[in-house]
N, C-alpha and C positions, 0 to 999 in steps of 0.2 A: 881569801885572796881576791882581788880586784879582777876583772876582767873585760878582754874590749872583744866583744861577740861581732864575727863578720861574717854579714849575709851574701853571699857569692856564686848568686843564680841558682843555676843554668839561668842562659836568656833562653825566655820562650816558656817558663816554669812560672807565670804568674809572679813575676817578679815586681813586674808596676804596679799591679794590682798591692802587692805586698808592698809597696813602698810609698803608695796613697794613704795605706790602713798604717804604716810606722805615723806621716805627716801628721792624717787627723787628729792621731791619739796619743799624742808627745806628752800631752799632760799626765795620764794615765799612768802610762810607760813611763813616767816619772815619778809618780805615786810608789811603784812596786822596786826603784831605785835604778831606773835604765835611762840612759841618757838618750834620749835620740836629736842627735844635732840638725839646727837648723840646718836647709838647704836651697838652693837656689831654685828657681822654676821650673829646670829641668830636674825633675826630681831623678834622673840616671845618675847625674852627679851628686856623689855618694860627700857633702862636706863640702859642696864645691870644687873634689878634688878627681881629675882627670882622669879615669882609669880604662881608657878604650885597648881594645886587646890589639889594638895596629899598632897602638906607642909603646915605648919603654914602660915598663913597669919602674913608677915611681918611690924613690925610699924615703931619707930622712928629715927633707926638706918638707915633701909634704905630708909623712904622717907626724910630724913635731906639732903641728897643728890639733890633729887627735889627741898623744898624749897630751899636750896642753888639757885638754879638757878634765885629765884624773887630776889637775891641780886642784880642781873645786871641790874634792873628797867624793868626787864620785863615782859608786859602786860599781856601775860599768855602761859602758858605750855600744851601743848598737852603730856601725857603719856598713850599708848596704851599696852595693855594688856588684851588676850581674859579669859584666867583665873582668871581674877578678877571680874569675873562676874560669878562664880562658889564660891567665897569666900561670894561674898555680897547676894548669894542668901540663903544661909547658915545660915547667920547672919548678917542683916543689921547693927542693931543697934550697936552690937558687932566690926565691922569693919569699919562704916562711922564716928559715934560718935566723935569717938578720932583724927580720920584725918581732920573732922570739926573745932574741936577745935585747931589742933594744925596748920593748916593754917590761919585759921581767928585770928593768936597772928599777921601774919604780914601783916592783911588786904586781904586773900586771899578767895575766896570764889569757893566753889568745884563743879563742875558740872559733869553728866555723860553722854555719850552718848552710846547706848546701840541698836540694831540690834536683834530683834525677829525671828523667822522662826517657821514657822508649824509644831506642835510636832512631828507630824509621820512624816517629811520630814526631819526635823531637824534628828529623831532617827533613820533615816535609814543612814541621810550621817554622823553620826558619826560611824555607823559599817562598813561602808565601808571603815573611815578615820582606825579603827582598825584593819582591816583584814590588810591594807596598808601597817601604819607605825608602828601599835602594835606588828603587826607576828599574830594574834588570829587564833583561830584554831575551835573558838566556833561556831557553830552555831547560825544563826538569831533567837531571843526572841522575838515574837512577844507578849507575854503579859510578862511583868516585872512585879513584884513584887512592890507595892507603897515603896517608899524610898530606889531600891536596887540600887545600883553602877553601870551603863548603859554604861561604859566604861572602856578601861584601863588608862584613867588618872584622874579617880578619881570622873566622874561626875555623882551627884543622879539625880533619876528617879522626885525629888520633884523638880529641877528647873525648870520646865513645869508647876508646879502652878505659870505664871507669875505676875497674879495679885498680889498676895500674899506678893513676897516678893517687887517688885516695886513702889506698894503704899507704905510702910513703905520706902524706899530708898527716895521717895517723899517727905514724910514729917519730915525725916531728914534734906536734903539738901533745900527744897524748889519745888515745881511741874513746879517752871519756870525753873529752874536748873536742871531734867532731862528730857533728851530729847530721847523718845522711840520713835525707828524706826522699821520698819517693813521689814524683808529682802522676797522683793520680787518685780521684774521688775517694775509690774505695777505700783506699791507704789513708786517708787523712785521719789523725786522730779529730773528733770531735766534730765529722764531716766536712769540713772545708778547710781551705788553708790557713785562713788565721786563727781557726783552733789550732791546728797542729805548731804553727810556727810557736806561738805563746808557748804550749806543751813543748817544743822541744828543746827551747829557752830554759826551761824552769819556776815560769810565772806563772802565775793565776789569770783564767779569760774573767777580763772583768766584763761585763751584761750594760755597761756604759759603754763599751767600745763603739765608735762608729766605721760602716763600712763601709765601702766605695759603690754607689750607686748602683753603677752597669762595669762590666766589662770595660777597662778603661782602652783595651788592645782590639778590639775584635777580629778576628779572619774572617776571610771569606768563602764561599764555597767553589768549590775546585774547576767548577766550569767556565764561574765570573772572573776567577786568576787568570785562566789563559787568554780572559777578552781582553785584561788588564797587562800583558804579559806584551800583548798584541800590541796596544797602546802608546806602550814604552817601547816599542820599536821603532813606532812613526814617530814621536814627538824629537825621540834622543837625535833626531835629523839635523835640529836647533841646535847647534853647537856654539855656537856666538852668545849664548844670553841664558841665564838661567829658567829663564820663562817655562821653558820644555819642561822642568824639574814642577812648576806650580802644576803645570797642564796633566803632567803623569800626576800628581795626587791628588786633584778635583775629578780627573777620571776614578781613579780609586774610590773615591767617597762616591762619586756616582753610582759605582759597579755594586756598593755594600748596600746602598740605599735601595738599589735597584731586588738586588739579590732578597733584602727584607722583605721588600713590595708582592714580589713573587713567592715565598717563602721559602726559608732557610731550610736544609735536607741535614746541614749537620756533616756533609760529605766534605773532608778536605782531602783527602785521601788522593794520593798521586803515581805512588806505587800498583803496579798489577802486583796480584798476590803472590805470581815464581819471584818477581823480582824481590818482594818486600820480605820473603824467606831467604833469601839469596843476599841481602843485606845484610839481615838478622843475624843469620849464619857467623858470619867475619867477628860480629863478639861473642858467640853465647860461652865462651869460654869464661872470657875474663865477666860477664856477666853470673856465670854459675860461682866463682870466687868471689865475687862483689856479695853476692844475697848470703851466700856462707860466711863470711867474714860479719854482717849485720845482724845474722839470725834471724832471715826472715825468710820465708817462701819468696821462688823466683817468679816473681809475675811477668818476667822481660823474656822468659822462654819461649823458643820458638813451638814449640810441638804443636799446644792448639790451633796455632796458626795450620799446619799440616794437614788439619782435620776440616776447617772450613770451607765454606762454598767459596769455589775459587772466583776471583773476578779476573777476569780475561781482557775486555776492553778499557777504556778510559772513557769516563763519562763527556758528555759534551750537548751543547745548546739543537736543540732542533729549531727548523724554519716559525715551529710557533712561538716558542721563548721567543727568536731575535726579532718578532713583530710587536712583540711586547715590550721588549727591551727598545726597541725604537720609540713607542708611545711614551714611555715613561721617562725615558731621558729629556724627549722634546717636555713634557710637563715639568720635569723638574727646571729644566731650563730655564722655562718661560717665570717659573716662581722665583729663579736668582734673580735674574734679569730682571721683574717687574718690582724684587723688593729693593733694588739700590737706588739709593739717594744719588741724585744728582751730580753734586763731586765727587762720588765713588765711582760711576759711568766715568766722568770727566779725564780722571785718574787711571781708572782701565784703558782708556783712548789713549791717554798721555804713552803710556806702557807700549801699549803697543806699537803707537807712529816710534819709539826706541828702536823698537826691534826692527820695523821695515825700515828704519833708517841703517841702521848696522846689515841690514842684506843689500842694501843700493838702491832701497825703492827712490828716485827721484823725487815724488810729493812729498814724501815722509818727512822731512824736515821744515816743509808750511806747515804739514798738520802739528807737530812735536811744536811748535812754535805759539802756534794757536792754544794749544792745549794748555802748555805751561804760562801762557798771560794768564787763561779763563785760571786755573789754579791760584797764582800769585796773587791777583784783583780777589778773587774770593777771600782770601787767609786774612785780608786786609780787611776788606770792606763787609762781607760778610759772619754777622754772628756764628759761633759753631762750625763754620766753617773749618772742618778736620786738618789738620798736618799731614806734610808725608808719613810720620812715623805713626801717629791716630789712623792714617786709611789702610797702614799695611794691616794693623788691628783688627779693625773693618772688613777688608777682605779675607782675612781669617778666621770672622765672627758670621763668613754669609752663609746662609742658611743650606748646610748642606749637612745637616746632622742626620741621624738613620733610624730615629726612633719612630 
């Protein structure tokens, strides 16, 4: 029987990482009879097809598109998407149901393969993926409220009861058909994740596969979050103009470049230890049914936790870090600033006489005016001379990488 295997996080479980390594090795993955469909640039979008856990979950309009694909007799379909594992925890019944039925019209049978992480581990790296890519300005919650909203894209604090909704996902599709994996080193079959994922597929790692470089997500460590946390508090002041939104994430790339400069502790960790027991707590229940239900030793228990050297404070920057973190920033600076060409200066000035125009600066509108000639005259008369849509490339290309 045919099958269309859906990958569905967790977010925050190596997910991008895992959906660089499907991209690279489509050929491969083809070879051993798995379809992995092109995708758009955003490789989140799983087909092109929208699955953010703030929108409706999408049915037959957009997975016709998938089945389409078993028309070419093929054996089966890899579709990854980490927010679909924010929809199915939701509502199993409600969201497998109908994809059940409406695959098995053409002999297709649905499997999932789904990546766990440790609640408080899991809830810390999604506040740090927030502060990142959100802009958040909030402060760490160490106790949430049962069923509040634990991010900004939309995810509740109830998909940490994993038992819960997993066995129902199980006895939908069948408990041979999903396949729960545990994001954590030691667990991985075959040491890393794209052994285990291939293993838990049914394919062969083929020794051609290519990997993804680096870390295509990195976090940062816990002390540069709250500089960053910091950040996003003064810039979200800009409410007129997206600008604030570029500003909080050239700071962020700052803060990681910075963070590497001084080197990396490895410390994300945001919970004191009463609190990150006192979290834990609230599932080891449905966690002790979860690992019984797999047959596997619980590694999400709290006891060792019990036993370790408590931490009591919250770590944070001393008067020497932030004199270094001052050096560093002014140098990385001075290396944006002295690599851009000419119309990319020109184009930053443009931008910005925008902005002082929309707060009332008076001059702002010679300057916006001057700026946009020097632009215009150049795109003409000037060879290479970049486009608006070339310079946003450009500024997205400047050198703020962390290697």
């Amino acid at each position: 029987m045919r099958r269309l295997i859906l990958h569905i996080g967790l977010p925050k479980t190596g997910t991008t990482a895992l959906q660089h390594f499907f991209t690279e090795n489509r050929k491969l993955f083809g070879e051993q009879g798995i379809l992995v469909p092109k995708t758009p640039q955003n490789v989140h979008r799983a087909y092109g097809v929208v699955f953010e856990a703030s929108q409706p979950f999408p049915h037959e309009r957009v997975w016709k598109q998938v089945r389409d694909l078993f028309a070419e007799k093929t054996d089966a379909v890899l579709v990854s998407h980490e927010d679909l594992s924010t929809h199915m925890a939701k509502n199993p019944e409600g969201v497998l149901r109908e994809l059940v039925e409406y695959f098995s019209e053409i002999d297709v049978r649905i499997q999932i393969v789904v990546y766990l992480r440790r609640q408080d581990l899991h809830y810390e790296s999604l506040y740090n993926q927030d502060v990142k890519y959100y802009c958040t300005s909030n402060t760490f919650n160490p106790t949430p409220e049962d069923d509040s909203i634990i991010n900004s894209n939309g995810i509740s604090l109830s998909i940490y009861h994993y038992y819960e909704w997993l066995h129902r996902i199980a006895e939908i599709i069948g408990k041979e058909n999903a396949f729960i994996r545990i994001y954590d080193r030691a667990s991985f079959a075959g040491g890393d994740i794209f052994h285990d994922f291939v293993s838990a597929i049914g394919i062969d790692y083929d020794d051609r596969f290519v990997l993804p470089a680096a870390d295509p997500n990195p976090g940062i460590d816990s002390q540069y979050l709250e500089l960053c946390r910091y950040a996003n508090s003064v810039y979200s002041k800009d409410e007129l103009t997206r600008q604030d939104t570029v500003d909080k994430i050239l700071f962020y790339k700052f803060m990681l470049f910075i963070n590497n400069q001084l080197g990396r502790t490895g410390d994300k960790s945001l919970f004191l230890d009463a609190e990150r027991l006192k979290f834990l707590e609230r599932f080891s229940e449905s966690n002790r049914r979860l690992f019984e239900f797999i047959g596997r030793e619980n590694i999400f228990s709290v006891e060792p936790l019990r036993h370790a050297e408590m931490k009591t404070a919250r770590e944070t920057l001393d008067a020497l870090d932030l004199r270094e973190i001052v050096v560093l920033l002014h140098r990385r600076w001075l290396e944006c600033s002295c690599g851009m060409s000419y119309p990319v200066r020109n184009y930053l000035r443009l931008k910005l006489a925008q902005i002082k125009m929309k707060k009332g600066d008076p001059g702002a509108r010679r300057k916006l005016r001057r700026y946009r000639l020097i632009h215009s005259v150049g795109k003409r008369l000037v060879p290479g001379w970049p486009s608006t849509g070339e310079m946003e490339v450009v500024l997205g290309e400047m050198p703020l990488d962390v290697n």
